[in-house]
C-alpha positions as CSV (number, residue, x, y, z in Angstrom):
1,X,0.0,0.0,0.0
2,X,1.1,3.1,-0.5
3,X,2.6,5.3,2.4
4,X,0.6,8.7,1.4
5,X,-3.0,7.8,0.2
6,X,-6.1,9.2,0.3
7,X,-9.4,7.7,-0.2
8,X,-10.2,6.4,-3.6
9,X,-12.9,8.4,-4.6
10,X,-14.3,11.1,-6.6
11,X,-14.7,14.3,-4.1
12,X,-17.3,16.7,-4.7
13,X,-18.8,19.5,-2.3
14,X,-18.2,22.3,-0.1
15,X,-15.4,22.6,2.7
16,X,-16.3,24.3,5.3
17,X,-13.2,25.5,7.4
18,X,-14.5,28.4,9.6
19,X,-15.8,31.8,9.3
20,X,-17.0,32.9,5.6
21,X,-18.7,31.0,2.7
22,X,-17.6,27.6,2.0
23,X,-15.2,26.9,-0.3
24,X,-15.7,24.9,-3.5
25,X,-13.1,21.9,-3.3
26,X,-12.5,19.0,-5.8
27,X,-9.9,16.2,-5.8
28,X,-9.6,13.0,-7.9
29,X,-7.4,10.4,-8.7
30,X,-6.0,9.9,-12.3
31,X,-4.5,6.1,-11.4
32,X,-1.5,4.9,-11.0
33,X,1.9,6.0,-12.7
34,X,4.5,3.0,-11.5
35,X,4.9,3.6,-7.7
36,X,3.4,7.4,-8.2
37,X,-0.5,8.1,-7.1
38,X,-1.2,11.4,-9.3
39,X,-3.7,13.7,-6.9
40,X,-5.4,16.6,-8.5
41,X,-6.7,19.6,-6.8
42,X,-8.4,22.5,-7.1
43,X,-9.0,24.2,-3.7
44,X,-7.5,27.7,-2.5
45,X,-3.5,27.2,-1.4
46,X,-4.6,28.1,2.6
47,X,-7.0,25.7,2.3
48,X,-4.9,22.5,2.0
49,X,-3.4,21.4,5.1
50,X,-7.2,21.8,6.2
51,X,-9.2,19.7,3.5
52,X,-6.2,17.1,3.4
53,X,-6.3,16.8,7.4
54,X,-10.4,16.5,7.6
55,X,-10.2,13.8,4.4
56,X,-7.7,12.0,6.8
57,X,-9.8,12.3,10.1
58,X,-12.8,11.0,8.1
59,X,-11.5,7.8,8.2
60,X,-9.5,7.6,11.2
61,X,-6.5,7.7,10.1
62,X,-3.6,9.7,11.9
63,X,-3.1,13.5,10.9
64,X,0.6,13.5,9.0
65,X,-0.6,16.1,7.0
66,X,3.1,17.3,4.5
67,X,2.2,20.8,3.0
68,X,5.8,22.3,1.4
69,X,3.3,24.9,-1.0
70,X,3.0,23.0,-4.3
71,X,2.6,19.5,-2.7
72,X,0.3,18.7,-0.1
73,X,0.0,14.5,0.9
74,X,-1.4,12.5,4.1
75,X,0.4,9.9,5.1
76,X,-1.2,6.5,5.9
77,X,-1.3,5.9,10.1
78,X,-0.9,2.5,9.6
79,X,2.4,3.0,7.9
80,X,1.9,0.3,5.5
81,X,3.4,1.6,3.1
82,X,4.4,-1.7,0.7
83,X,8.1,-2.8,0.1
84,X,10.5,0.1,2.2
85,X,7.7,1.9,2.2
86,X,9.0,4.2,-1.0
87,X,5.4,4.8,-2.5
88,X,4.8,8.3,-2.6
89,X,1.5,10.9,-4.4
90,X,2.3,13.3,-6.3
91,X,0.2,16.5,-6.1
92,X,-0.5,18.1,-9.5
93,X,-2.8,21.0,-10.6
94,X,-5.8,20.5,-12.4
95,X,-5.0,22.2,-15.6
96,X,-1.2,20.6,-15.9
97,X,-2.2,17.0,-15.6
98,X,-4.9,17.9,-17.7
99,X,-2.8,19.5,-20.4
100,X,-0.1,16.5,-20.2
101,X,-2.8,14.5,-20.6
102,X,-4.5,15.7,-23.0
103,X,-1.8,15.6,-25.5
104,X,-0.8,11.8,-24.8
105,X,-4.3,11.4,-26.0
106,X,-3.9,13.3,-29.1
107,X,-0.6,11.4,-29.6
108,X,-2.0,8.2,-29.2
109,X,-5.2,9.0,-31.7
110,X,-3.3,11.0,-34.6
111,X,-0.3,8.4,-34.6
112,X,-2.7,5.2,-33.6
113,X,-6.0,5.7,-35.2
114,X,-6.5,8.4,-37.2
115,X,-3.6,9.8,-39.3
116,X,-2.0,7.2,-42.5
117,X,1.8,6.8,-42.7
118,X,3.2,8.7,-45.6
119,X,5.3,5.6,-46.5
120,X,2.5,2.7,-46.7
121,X,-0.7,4.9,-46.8
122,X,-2.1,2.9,-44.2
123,X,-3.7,3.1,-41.1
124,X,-2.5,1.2,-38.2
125,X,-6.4,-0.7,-38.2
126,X,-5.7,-1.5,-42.5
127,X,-2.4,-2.6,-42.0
128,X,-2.9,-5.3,-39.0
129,X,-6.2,-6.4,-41.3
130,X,-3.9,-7.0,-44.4
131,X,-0.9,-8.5,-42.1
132,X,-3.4,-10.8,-40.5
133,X,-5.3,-11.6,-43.7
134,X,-1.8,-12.4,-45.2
135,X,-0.7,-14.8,-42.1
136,X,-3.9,-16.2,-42.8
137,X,-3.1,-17.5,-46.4
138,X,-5.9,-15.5,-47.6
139,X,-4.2,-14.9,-50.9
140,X,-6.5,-14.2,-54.3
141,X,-5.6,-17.6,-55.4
142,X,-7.2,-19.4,-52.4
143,X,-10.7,-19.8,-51.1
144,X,-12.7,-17.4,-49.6
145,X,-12.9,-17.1,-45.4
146,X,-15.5,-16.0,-43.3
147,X,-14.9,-11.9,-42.6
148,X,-15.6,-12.7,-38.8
149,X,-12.3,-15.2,-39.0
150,X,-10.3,-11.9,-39.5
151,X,-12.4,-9.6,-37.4
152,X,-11.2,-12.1,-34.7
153,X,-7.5,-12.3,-35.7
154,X,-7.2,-9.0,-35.5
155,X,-8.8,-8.5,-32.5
156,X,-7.1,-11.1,-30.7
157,X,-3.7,-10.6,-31.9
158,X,-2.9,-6.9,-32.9
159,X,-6.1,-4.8,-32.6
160,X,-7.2,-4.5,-28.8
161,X,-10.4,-2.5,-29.9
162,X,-13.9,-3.1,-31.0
163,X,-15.3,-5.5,-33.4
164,X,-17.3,-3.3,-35.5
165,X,-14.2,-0.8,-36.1
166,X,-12.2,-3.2,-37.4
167,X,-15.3,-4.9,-39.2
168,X,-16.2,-1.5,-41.3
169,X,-12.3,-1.0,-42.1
170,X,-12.6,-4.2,-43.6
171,X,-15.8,-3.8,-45.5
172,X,-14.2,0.0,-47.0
173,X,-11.6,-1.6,-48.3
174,X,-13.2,-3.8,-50.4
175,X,-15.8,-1.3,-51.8
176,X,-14.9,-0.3,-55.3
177,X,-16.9,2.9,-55.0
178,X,-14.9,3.8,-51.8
179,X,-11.3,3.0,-53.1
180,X,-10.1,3.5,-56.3
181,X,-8.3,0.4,-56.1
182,X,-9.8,-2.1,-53.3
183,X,-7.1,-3.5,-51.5
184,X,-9.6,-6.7,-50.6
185,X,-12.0,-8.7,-52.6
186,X,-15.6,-9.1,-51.0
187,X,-17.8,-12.5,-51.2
188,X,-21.4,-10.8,-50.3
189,X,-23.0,-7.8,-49.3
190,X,-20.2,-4.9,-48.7
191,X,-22.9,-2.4,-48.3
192,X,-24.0,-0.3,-52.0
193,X,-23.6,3.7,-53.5
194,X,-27.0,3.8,-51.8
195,X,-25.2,3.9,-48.4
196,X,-26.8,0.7,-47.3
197,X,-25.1,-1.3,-44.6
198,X,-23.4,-4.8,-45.3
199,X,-24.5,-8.3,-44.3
200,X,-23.0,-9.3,-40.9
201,X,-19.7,-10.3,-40.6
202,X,-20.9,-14.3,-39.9
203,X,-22.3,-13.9,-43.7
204,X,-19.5,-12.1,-45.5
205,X,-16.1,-13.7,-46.5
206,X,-13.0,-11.9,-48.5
207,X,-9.7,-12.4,-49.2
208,X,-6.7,-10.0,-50.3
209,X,-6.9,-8.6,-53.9
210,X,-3.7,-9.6,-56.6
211,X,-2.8,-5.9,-56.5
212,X,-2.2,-5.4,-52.6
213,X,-0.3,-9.0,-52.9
214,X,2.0,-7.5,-55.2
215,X,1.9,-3.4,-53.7
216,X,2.1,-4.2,-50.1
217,X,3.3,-7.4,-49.1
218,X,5.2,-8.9,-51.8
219,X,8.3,-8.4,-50.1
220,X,7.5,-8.5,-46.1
221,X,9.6,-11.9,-45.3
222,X,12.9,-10.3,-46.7
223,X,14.0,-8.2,-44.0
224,X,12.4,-5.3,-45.6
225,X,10.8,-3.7,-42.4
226,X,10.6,-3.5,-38.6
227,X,8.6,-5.7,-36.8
228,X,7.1,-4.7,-33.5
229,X,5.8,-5.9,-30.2
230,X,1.7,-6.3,-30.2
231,X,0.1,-4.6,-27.5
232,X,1.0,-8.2,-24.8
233,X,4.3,-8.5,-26.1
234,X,3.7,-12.1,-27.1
235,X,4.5,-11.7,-31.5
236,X,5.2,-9.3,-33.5
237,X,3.6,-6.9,-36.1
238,X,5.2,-5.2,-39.2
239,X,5.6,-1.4,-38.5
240,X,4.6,-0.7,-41.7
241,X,3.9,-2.3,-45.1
242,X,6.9,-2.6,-48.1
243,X,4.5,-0.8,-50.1
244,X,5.6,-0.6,-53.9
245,X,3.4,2.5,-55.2
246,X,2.6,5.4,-52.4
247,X,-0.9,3.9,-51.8
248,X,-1.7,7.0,-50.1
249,X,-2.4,8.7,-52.9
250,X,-3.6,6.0,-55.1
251,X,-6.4,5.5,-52.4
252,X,-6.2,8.4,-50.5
253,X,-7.0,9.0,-46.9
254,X,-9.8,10.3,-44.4
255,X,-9.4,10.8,-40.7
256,X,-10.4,13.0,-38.1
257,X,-8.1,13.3,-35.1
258,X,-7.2,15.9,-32.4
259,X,-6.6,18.9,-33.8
260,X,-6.0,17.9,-37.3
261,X,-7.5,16.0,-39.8
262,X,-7.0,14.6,-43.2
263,X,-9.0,14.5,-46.5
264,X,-6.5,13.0,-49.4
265,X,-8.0,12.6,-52.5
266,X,-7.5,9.1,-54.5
267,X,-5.3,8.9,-57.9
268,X,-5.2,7.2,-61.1
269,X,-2.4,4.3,-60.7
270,X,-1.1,4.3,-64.5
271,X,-0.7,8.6,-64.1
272,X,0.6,7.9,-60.5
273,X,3.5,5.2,-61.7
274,X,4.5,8.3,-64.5
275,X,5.4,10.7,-62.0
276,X,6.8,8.8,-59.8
277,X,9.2,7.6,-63.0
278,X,9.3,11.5,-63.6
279,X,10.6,12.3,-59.8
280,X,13.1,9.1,-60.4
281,X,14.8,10.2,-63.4
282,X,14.6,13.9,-62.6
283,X,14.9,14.8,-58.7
284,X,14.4,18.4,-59.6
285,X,11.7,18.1,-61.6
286,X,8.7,21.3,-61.1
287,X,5.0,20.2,-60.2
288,X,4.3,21.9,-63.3
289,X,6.3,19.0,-64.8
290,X,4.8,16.2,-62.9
291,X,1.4,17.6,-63.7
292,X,1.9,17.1,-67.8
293,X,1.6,13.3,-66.1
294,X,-0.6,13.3,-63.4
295,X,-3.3,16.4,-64.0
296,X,-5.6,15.5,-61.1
297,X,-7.5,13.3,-58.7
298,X,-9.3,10.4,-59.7
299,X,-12.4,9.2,-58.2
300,X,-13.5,6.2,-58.2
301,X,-16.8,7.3,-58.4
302,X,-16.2,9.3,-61.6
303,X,-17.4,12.9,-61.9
304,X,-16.1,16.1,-63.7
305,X,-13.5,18.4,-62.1
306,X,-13.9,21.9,-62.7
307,X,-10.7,24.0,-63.3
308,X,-7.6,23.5,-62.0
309,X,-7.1,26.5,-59.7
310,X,-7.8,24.5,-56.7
311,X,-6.1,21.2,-57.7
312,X,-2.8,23.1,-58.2
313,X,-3.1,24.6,-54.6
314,X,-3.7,21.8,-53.0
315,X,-0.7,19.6,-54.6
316,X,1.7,23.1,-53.8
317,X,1.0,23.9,-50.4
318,X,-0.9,20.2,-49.2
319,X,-4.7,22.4,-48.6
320,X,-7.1,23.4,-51.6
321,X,-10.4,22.8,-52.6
322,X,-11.7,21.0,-55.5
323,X,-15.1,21.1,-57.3
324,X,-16.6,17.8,-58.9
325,X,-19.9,17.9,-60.8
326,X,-21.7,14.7,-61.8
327,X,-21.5,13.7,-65.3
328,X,-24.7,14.1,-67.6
329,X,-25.8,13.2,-71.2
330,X,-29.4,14.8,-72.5
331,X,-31.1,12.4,-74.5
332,X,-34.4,13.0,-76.8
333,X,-37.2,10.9,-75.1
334,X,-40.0,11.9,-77.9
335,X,-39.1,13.6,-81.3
336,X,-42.5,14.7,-82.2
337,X,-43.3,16.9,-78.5
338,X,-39.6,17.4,-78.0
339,X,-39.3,16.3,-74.4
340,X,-36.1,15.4,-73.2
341,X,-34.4,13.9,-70.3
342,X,-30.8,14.4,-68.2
343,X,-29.2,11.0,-67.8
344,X,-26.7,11.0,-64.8
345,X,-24.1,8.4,-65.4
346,X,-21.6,9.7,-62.9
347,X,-22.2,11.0,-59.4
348,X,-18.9,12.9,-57.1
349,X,-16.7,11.3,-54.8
350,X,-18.7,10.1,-51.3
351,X,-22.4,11.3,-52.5
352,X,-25.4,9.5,-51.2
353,X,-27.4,8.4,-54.8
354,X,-30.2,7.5,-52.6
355,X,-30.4,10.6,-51.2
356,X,-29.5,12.9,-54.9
357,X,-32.7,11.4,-56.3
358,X,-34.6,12.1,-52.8
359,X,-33.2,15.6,-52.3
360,X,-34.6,16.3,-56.3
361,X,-37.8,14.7,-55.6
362,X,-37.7,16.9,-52.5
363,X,-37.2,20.0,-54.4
364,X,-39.7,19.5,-57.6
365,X,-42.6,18.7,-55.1
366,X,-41.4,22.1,-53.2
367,X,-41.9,24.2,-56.3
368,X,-37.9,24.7,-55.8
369,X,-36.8,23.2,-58.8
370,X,-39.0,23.6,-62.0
371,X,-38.7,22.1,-65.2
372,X,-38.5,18.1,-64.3
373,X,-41.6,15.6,-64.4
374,X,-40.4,13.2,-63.5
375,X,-37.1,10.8,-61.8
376,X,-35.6,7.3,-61.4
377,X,-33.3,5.4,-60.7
378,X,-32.3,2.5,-63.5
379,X,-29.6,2.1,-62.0
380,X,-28.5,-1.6,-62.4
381,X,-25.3,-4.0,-62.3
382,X,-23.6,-2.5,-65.1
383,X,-23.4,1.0,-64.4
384,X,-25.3,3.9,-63.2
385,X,-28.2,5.6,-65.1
386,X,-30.8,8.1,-62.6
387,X,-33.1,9.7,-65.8
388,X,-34.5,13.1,-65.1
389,X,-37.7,13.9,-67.6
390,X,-38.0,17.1,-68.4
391,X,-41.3,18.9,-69.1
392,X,-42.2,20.1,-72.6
393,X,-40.6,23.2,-73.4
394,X,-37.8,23.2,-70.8
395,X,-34.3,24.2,-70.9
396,X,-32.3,20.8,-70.1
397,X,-28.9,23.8,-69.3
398,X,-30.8,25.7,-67.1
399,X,-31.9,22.5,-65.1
400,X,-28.6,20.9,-64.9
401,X,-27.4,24.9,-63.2
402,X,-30.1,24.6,-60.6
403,X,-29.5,20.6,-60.0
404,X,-25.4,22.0,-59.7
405,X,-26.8,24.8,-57.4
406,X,-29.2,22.7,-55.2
407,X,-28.1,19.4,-55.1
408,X,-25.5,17.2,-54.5
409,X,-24.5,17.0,-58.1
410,X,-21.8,19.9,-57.5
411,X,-19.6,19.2,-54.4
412,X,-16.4,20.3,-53.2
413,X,-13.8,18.2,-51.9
414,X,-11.6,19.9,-49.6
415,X,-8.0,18.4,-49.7
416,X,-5.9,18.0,-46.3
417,X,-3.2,16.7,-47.3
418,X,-1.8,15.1,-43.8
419,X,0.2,12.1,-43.3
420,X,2.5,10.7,-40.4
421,X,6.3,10.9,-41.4
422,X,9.2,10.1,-38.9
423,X,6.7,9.5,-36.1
424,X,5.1,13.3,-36.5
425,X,2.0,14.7,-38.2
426,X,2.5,16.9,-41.4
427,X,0.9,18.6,-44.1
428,X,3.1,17.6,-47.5
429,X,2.4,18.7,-51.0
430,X,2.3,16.6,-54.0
431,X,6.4,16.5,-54.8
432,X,6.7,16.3,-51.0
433,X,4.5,13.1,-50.5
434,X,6.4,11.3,-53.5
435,X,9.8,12.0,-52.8
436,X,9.1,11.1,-49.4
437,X,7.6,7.7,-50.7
438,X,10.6,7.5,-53.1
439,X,12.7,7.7,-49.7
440,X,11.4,4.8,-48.2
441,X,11.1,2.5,-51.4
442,X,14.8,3.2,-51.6
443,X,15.3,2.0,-48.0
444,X,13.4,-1.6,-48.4
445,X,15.2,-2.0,-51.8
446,X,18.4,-1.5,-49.8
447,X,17.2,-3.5,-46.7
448,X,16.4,-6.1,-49.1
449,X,19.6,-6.2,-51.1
450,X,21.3,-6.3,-47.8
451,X,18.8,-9.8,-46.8
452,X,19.6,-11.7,-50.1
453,X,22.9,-10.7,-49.8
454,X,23.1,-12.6,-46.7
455,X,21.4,-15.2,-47.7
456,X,23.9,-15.8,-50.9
457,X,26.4,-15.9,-48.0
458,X,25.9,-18.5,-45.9
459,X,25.0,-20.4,-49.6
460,X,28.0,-19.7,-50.8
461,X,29.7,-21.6,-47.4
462,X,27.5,-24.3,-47.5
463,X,28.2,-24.9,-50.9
464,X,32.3,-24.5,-50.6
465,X,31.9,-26.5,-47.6
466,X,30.1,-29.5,-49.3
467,X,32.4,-29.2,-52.3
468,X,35.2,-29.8,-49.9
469,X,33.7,-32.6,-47.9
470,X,33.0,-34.5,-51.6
471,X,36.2,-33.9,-53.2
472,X,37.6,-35.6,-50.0
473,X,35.7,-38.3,-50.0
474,X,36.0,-38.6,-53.9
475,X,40.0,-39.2,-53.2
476,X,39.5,-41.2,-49.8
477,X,37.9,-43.9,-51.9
478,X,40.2,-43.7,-54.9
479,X,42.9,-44.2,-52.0
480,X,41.2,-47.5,-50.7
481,X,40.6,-48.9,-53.6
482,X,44.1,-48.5,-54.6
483,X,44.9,-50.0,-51.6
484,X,42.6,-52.7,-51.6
485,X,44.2,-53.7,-55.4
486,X,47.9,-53.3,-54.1
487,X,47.3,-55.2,-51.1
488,X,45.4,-58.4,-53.1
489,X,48.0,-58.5,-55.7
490,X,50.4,-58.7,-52.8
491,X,49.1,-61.7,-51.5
492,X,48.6,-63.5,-54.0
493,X,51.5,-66.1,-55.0
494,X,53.3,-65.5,-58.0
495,X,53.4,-69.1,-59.3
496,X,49.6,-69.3,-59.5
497,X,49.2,-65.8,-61.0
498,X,51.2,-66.5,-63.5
499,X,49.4,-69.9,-64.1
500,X,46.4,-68.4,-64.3
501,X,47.4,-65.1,-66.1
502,X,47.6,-66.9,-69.7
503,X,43.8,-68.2,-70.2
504,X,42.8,-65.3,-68.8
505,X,44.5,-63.1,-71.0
506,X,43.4,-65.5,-74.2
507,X,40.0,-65.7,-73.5
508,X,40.0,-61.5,-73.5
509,X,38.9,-60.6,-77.2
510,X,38.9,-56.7,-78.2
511,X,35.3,-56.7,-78.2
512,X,35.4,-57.2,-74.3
513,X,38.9,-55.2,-73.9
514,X,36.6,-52.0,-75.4
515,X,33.8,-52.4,-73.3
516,X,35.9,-52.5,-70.4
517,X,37.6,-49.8,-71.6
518,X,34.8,-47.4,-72.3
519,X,32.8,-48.6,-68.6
520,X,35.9,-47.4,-66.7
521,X,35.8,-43.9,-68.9
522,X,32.1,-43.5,-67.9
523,X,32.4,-44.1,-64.2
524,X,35.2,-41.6,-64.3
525,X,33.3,-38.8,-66.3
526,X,29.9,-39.2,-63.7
527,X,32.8,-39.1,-60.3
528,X,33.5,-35.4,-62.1
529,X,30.8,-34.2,-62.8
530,X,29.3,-33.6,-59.2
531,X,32.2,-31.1,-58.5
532,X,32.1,-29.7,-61.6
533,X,28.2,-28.7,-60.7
534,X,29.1,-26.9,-57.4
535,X,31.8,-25.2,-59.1
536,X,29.4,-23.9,-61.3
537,X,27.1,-22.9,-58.1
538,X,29.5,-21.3,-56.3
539,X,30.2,-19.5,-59.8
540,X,26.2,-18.5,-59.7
541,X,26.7,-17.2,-56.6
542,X,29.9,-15.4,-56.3
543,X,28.2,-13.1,-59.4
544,X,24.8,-12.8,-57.2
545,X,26.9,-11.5,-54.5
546,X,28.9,-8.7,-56.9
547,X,25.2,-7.4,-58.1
548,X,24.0,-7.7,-54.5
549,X,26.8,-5.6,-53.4
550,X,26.6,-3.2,-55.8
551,X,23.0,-2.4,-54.7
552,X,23.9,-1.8,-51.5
């Protein structure tokens, strides 16, 4: 126990010590900090010794009331204060625990939850789904597995939070209308453009898509990253992915943390791959110069962006705003009366449809918006289609400007262009974000030279060393057979050698002489050929090693 305590509870109320209006005093514990009891306080400086000593008196303890100004502590009567009785509380004001607090809190959410990593594009939620989904053997060449199997890896090996959090990170990353390249492949109901909610997790299954295989984890057993204790210490977890492309800003990023946020749009992957080539080739190359390649976002939604103004703020400075509009075709529904009707084939990024065609409905039985008869939705499996009718006589270009003006068919999407780089939050441009992906790329390339390199290595020995061991068995045996010959040819008596040597040596035609001959070559040639193989290994290997070293 604790030498200087105070009851465990929450203290609310008025102190009266004497003469005047009570005074207003409030203390509470913020738990332990190792052997520390953290006690806050906000109750006037003369008032201390007092409130401590009647807390203490409550419940009969003795008065050992230590007041030096800032700290003010009661120690225990009993004096069982645990081992040497070192334990101590320390006395802090209210609004500097609560400030040192606070901002291990906003730490903990912008660097833990909220906030992807420049280098991977990931959140710390995606990249234990993928990592667990991967130790799975959920690859996109094996079956499908139940969505609640990896809800539960996760949650039992590196995600010590809620099921439905991780559930929903799974299901966004398999919607093709939310990513422009879905990192997972969905079996089921993954929810619809009509914001409805997916099927359970019992009912769903997935498994990783070909393109994350290859972008994100392709090389994770080489060395290429750090791995980290889980939250009980008892395996590890990659601290990031060996991403190939900056999947930050092919997918982009949302998050809302303390303080900051982040609202990245996604990109094209072909445009993406020729700036990155453009940055490689030419370090100093201008955004004016990597936008001739990559002009602008790309939703996977679709939509039209309108100008450019805001586009080229947002990839100079990391903030801009940009302005999508749906895309529409007017088609001629009836050539005699001349009635027409706006097709909407393409919505922008993170707009409701359900909702578009409610909020119009909405508006042409308010009188707001005039000129339409009539909407739906024939929307179907291969593509979106919401037809607007027009009435006879109307102006389809003065609708579509009132649908922009009213509706979500115009939106802006405000870029934030925040990422986590070397453990801190900040706001990157478009160069800034590619050369610092180009960075790390470099780094696992390096890392992974440096592994194979290794690896070729202790080959290389084990080769040379079983190369060795064969050639000296190759001439042990040649020894003792040598032997063996000298030794029998020895013992045997002259006189009946030589009486048997000359119907031995007439029954021995050429025919026979040859074959001999030509079996004693072959066994020779296949006793060679062995060595000659790890020669030509250790060959293979001593050039894999020069290239190796030359990377790193």
């Amino acid at each position: 126990m604790n030498p200087y305590c105070i009851a465990p509870r929450t203290h609310f109320g008025p102190l009266n010590t004497g003469p005047g209006p009570a005074t207003q005093a409030m203390a509470f514990s913020t738990g332990l900090h190792g052997s520390e009891l953290r006690f806050l306080y906000a109750v006037a400086p003369h008032h201390r010794r007092r409130f401590f000593s009647v807390q203490a008196s409550a419940r009969g303890e003795e008065e050992d009331v230590v007041d030096n100004g800032s700290v003010v502590a009661v120690r225990d009567g009993g004096g069982n204060g645990g081992e040497g009785g070192e334990g101590r509380i320390v006395i802090s004001e209210l609004h500097k625990e609560a400030t040192e607090a606070y901002m291990a809190y906003a730490m903990s959410v912008l660097l833990g939850r909220a906030l992807p990593d420049v280098r991977d594009g990931l959140k710390p939620v995606h990249r234990r789904i993928l990592y667990a989904m991967h130790e799975l053997g959920l690859s996109s060449r094996k079956p499908y597995k139940k969505c609640a199997r990896v809800v539960g890896e996760v949650l039992g090996k590196f995600h010590p939070h809620g099921d439905n959090a991780v559930y929903d990170s799974l299901v966004r990353m398999a919607q093709d209308f939310s990513l422009r390249s879905p990192l997972i492949r969905g079996h089921g109901n993954f929810g619809s453009i009509d914001a409805d909610p997916p099927a359970a997790m019992r009912y769903t299954e997935c498994r990783l898509e070909a393109l994350t295989e290859a972008m994100l984890l392709a090389d994770l057993e080489q060395d290429t990253v750090d791995f980290i204790p889980n939250f009980d210490n008892s395996q590890k977890e990659p601290s990031l992915l060996p991403a190939r492309i900056p999947n930050l800003l092919l997918n982009g990023a949302s998050g809302i943390a303390v303080g900051m946020a982040t609202n990245i749009p996604p990109h094209n992957l072909g445009e993406l791959v020729d700036a990155l080539s453009v940055l490689i080739h030419n370090p100093d190359a201008t955004l004016q110069e990597l936008l001739e390649y990559m002009p602008g976002p790309d939703f996977p939604t679709g939509g039209i962006v309108m100008g450019n103004i805001g586009i080229l703020e947002a990839y100079r400075t990391g903030r801009g705003r940009v302005v999508i509009r749906g895309k529409t075709d007017v088609e001629l529904l009836d050539s005699k009366s001349k009635r027409s009707a706006i097709i909407i084939k393409e919505i922008p990024y993170q707009t409701n449809k359900a909702s578009l065609v409610e909020k119009i409905a909405e508006l042409v039985e308010n009188k707001s918006l005039e000129g339409i008869s009539d909407i739906r939705d024939e929307s179907d499996r291969s593509g979106m289609r919401i037809v607007i009718e027009l009435k006879r006589g109307s102006d389809p270009s003065i609708v579509l400007n009132n649908l922009y003006r009213l509706t979500a068919l115009q939106s802006t999407f405000s870029c934030n262009m925040v990422g986590i780089l070397n453990g801190q939050p900040k706001q990157m441009g478009l160069k800034e974000l590619l050369q610092a992906f180009l960075d790390f790329r470099c780094s696992v390339v390096e890392r992974r030279a440096k592994f194979k390199l290794s690896q070729a290595q202790d080959r290389y020995h084990i080769v040379e060393s079983g190369t060795f061991k064969e050639c000296e068995d190759h001439a042990k045996f040649s020894f003792n057979i040598l032997s063996f010959d000298i030794d029998r040819n020895l013992g045997h008596k002259r006189g009946r050698f030589r009486e048997r040597r000359k119907p031995k040596v007439e029954r021995i035609d050429d025919t026979g002489t040859c074959e001999n001959l030509h079996e004693a070559e072959t066994n020779g040639k296949k006793s060679e050929e062995q060595p000659s193989k790890d020669r030509a290994k250790q060959e293979l290997l001593v050039a894999e090693d020069l290239r190796l070293r030359g990377i790193c």
